[in-house]
C-alpha positions as CSV (number, residue, x, y, z in Angstrom):
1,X,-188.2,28.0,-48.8
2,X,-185.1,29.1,-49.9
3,X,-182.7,26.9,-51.1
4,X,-178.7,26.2,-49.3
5,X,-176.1,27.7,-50.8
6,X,-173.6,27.0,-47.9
7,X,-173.5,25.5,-44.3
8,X,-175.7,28.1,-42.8
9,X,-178.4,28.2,-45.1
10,X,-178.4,25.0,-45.7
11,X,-178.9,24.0,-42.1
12,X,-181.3,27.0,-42.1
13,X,-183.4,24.6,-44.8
14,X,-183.3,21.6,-42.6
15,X,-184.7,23.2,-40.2
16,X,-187.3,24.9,-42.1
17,X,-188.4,21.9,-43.5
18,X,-188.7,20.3,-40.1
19,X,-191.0,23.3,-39.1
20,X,-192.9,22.3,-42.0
21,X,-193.1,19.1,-41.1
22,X,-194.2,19.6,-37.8
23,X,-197.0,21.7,-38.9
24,X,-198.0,18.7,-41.5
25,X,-198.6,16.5,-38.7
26,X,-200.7,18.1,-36.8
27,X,-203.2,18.2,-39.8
28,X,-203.2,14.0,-39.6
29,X,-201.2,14.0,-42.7
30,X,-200.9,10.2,-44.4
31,X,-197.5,8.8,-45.4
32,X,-197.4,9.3,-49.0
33,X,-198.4,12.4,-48.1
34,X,-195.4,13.1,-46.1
35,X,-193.4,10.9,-48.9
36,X,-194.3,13.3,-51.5
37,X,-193.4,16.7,-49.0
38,X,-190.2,14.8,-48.2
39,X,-189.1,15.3,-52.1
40,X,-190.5,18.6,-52.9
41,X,-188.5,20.0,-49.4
42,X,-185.3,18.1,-50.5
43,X,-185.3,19.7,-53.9
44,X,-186.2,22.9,-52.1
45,X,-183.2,22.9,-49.8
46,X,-180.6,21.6,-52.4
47,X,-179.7,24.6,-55.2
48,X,-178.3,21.4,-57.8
49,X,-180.9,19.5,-57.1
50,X,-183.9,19.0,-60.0
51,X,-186.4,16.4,-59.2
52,X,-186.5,13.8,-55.9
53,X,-187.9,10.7,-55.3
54,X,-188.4,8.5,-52.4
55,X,-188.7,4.4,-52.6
56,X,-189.4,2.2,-49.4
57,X,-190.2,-1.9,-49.4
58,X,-193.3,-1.6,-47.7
59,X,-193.2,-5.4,-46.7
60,X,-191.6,-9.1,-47.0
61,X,-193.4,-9.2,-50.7
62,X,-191.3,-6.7,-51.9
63,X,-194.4,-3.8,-52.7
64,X,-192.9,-0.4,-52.8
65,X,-194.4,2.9,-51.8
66,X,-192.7,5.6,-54.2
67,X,-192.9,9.1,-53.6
68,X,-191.5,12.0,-56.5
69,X,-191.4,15.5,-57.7
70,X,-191.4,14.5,-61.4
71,X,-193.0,11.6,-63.4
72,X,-189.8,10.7,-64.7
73,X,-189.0,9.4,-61.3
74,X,-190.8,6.5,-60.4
75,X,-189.2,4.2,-63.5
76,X,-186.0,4.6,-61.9
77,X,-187.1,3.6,-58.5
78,X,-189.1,0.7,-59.7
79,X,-185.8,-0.5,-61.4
80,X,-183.8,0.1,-58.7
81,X,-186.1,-2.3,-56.0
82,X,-186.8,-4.7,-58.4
83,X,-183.3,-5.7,-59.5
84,X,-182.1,-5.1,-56.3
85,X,-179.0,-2.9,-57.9
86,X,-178.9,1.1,-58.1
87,X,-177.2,3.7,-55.7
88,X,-180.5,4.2,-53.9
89,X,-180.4,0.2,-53.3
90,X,-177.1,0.0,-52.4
91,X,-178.0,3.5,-50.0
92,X,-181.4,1.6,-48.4
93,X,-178.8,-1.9,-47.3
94,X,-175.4,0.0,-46.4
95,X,-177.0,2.7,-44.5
96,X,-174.7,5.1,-46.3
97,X,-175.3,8.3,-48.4
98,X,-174.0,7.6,-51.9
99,X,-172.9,10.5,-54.8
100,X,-171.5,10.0,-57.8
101,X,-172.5,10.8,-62.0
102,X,-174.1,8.8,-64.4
103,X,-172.1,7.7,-67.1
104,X,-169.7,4.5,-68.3
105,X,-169.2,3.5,-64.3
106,X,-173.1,3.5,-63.5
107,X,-174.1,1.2,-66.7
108,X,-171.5,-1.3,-65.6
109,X,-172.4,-1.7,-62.1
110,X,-176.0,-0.9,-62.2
111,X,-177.1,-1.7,-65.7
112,X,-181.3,-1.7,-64.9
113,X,-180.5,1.8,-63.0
114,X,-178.4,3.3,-65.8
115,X,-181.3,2.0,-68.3
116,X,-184.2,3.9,-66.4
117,X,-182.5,7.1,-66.2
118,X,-181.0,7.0,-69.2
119,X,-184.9,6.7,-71.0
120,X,-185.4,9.4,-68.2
121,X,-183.5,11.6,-70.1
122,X,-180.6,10.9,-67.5
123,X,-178.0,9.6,-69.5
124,X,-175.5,12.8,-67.8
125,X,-176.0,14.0,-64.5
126,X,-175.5,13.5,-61.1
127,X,-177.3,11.5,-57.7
128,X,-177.1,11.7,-54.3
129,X,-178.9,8.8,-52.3
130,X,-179.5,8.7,-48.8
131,X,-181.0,5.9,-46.8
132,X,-184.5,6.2,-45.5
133,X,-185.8,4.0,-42.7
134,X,-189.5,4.8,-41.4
135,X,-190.9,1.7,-38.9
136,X,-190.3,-1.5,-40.6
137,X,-190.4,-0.2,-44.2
138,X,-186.8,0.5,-45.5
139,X,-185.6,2.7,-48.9
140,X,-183.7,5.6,-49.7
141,X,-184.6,9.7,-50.9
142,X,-182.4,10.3,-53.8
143,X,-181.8,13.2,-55.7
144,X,-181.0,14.0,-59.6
145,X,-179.8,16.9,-60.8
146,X,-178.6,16.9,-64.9
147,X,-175.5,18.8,-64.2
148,X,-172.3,16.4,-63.6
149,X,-170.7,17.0,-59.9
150,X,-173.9,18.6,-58.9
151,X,-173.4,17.5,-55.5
152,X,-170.8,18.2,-52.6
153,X,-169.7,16.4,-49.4
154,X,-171.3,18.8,-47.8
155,X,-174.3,18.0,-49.6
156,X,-174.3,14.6,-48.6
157,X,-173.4,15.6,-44.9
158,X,-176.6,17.8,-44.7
159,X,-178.7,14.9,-46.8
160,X,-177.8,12.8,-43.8
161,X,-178.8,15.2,-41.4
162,X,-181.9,16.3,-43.1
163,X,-182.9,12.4,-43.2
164,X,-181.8,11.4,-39.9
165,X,-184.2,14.2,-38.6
166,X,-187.4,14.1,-40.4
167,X,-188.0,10.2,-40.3
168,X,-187.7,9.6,-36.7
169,X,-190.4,12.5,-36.6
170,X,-193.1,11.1,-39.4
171,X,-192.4,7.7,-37.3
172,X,-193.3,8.9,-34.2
173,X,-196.4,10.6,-35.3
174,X,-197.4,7.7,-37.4
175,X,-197.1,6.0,-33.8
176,X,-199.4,8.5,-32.4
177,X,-202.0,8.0,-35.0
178,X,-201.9,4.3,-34.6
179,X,-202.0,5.0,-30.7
180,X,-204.7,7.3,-30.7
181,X,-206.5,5.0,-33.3
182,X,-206.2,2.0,-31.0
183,X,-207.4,4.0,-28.1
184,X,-210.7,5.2,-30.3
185,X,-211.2,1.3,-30.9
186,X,-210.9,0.2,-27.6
187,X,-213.2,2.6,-25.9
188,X,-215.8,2.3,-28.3
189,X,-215.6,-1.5,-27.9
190,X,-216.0,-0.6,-24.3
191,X,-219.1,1.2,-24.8
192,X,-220.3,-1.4,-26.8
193,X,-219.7,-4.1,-24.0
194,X,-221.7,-1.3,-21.8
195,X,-224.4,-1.2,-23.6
196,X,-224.9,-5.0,-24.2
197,X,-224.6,-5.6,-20.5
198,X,-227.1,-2.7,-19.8
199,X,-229.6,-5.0,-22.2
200,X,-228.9,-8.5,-20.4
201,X,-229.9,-7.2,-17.3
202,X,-233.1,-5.8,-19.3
203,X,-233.8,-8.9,-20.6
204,X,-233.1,-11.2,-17.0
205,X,-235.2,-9.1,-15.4
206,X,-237.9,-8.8,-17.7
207,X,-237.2,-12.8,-18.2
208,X,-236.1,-14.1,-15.2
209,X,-233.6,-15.8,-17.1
210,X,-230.0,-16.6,-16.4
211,X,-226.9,-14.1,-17.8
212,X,-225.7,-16.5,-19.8
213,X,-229.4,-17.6,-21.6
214,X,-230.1,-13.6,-22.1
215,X,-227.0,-13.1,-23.9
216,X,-227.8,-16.3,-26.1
217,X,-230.9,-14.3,-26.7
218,X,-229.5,-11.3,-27.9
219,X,-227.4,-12.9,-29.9
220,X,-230.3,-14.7,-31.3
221,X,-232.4,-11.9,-32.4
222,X,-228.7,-9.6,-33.6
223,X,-228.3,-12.9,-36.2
224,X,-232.0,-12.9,-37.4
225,X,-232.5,-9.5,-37.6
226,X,-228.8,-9.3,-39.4
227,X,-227.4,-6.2,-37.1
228,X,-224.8,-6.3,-34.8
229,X,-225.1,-7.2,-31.3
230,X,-224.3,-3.7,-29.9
231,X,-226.8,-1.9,-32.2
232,X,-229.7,-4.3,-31.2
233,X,-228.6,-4.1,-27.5
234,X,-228.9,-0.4,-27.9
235,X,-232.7,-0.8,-29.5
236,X,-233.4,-2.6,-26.3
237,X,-231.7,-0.2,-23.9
238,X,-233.4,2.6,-25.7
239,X,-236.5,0.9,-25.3
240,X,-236.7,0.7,-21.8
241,X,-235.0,3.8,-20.9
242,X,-235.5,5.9,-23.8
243,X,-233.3,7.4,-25.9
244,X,-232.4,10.8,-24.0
245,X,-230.8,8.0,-21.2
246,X,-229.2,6.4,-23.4
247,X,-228.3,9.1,-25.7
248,X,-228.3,6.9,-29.0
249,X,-231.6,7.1,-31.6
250,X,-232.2,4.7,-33.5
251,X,-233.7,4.7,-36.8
252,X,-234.6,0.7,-37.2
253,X,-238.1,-0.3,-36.1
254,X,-237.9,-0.9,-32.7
255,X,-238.9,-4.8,-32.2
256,X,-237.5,-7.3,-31.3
């Protein structure tokens, strides 16, 4: 991926990182997976930019889920969230993209932050935060680059852009996965349900008992036998119908 050296290519990036992106997803990619792409594409698209990091407050405890492109990155971050004072802080609760150099102005107003780049071997250089927002967990991609001024308006324009159109996407697919996740639970609970009604009626008919005092049964023998309801009801089923029917084997003795 080439890196911007003006509005075109730089836009050009954006959207080769979204292509990217897209193509990520559709392998079921996890989130710090995409955190961790997320940096190495930002310093990819951005010619001043050195090394990336991402930081998001993954819930009301305060954990954080930190994503980098160099080792020297996840002291800053963890200084940043835990004081509660840096430019990627101040980024994550404006909603603003943030620039500026470290130096004299940095240690003053973000003392922790200035410390932590500073044993980085950041003591000159430049930033440029944006905020990052992805389903209820809230941070910011920054980016560091050793050269003072490293970054333009324009810079922080496209960081906006490149942000505003990559989260939205790893949010939505995250809400496919959960989707499609919740889907894969329900019908397999439904098949379960299936298959312990299919074993009631075994047992009433073979019992003449009630629906209520062949379920108590089953449950029974599932808590002495210490399996789970479904997988005894399937023994049954498979029992009575065999196992090409009911196209489960089992691989337990078959008694009850």
């Amino acid at each position: 991926m080439s890196r911007c050296g003006g509005a075109d290519h730089g836009i050009e990036a954006v959207e080769r990182a979204l292509d990217a992106l897209h193509r990520l997803l559709e392998g079921e990619a996890p989130r710090d997976a995409l955190l961790e792409r997320l940096c190495k594409w930002a310093v990819e698209t951005f010619a001043n930019a050195e090394i990336a990091g991402v930081v998001l407050c993954t819930d009301a405890m305060g954990n954080d889920a930190i994503a980098c492109t160099n080792p020297r990155v996840p002291a800053i971050e963890s200084a940043q969230m835990q004081t509660r004072q840096g430019p990627g802080r101040l980024a994550a609760d404006t909603h603003t993209v943030l620039r500026g150099d470290f130096g004299d102005d940095t240690a003053r107003w973000w003392p922790a932050f200035a410390a932590a780049a500073e044993a980085a071997v950041f003591e000159t250089g430049s930033f440029l935060c944006a905020p990052l927002t992805i389903g209820d967990a809230a941070g910011s991609l920054t980016l560091y680059s050793p050269v003072a001024q490293a970054f333009s308006e324009f810079d922080a324009v496209l960081l906006r852009l490149y942000t505003n159109l990559i989260t939205p996407t790893i949010q939505l697919a995250q809400g496919g996965r959960e989707a499609r996740a919740e889907i894969a639970g329900l019908t397999k609970a439904m098949q379960s349900r299936s298959v312990i009604e299919q074993a009631k009626g075994i047992v009433m008919a073979t019992g003449g008992v009630s629906a209520d005092d062949a379920f108590d049964f089953l449950v029974t023998h599932s808590q002495q036998r210490n399996i789970k309801l479904h997988r005894l009801a399937q023994e049954l089923v498979d029992l009575t119908t065999g196992p090409a029917e009911s196209g489960t084997h089992s691989t337990e003795p078959q008694v009850l």
